[in-house]
N, C-alpha and C positions, 0 to 999 in steps of 0.2 A: 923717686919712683923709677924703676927697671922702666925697660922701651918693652915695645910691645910683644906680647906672648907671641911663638912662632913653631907650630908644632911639625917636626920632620919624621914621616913615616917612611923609610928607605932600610927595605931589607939589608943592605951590604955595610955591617960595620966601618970601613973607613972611609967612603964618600958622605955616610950620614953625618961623622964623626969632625969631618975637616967641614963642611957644610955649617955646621953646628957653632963651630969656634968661628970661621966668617962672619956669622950672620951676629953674632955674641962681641966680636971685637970690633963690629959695626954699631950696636946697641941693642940690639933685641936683645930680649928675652929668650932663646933657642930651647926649647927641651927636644926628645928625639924618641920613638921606636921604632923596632924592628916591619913593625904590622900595627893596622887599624886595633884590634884587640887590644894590647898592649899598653896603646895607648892611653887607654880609658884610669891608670894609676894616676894621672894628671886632673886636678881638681877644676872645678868647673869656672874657678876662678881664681885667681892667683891672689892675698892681698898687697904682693908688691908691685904686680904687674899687669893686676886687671883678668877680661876676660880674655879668652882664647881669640885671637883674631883672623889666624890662619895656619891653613893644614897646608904642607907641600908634601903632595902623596907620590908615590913613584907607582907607576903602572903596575910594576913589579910583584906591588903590595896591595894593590885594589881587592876587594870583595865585598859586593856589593851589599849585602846586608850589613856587616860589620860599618862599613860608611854609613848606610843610614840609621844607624842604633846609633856611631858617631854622631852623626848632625842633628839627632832627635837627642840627645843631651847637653852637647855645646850648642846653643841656640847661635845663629849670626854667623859662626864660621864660615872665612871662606876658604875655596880649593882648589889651588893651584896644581897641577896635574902634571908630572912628568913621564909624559909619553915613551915607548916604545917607539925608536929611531922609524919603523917600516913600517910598523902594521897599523892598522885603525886603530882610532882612538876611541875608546867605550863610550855609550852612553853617560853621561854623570852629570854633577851641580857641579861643573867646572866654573871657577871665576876668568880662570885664566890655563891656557897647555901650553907647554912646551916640549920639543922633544930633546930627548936624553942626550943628544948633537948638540945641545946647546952647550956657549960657553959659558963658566963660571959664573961671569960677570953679566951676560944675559941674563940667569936665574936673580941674580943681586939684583938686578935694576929691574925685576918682573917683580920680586918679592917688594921691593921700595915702591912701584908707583900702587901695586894692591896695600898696603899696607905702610907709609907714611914713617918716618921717626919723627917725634915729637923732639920740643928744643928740649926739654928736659930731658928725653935721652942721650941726646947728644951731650949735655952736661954729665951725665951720670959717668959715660965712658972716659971722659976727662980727667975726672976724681980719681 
């Protein structure tokens, strides 16, 4: 079985894209769009990899009704939020924010303590 589902909404193709292979040669499961909308091409449950377990959304790409059409189909998800370096941070079902200042490895170990690799992921990326 794949590690756990990890959906990245980040409008800018190559932060999403190197974000994506990270979180993938760590063990997740990464899939990725541009926008909340977009999104929704992704099945409500994977049979390799389970449900969806978390969204890392970029402020960027927030809208709030598209997020709660999002979380009213994927039941559970949770939503890690990357902020806007300056400005307030919106309203939301945030699990967790960070802002965009962060480094790499900050989002990595914010993504791991919300959402766990199981040992049979860590087997998986072995193989």
């Amino acid at each position: 079985m794949r590690g756990p589902r990890i959906l990245l909404v980040i409008p800018d193709d190559w932060p999403r894209a190197l974000l994506r292979t990270r979180l993938r040669d760590q063990g997740y499961h990464a899939v990725a769009a541009p926008g909340v909308d977009e999104s929704f091409v992704y099945p409500v449950t994977d049979p390799d990899a389970g449900p969806m377990r978390l969204m890392v959304l970029d402020q960027a790409a927030f809208a709030a009704d598209a997020l709660d059409r999002f979380l009213q189909r994927y039941k559970g998800v949770r939503v890690l939020l990357l902020a806007f370096g300056t400005s307030e941070i919106p309203q939301g079902p945030w699990t967790a924010v960070l802002r965009r200042t962060a480094h790499s490895d900050e989002l990595l170990r914010a993504i791991q303590e919300i959402v766990p690799l199981t040992p049979a992921a860590h087997r998986h990326i072995r193989e």
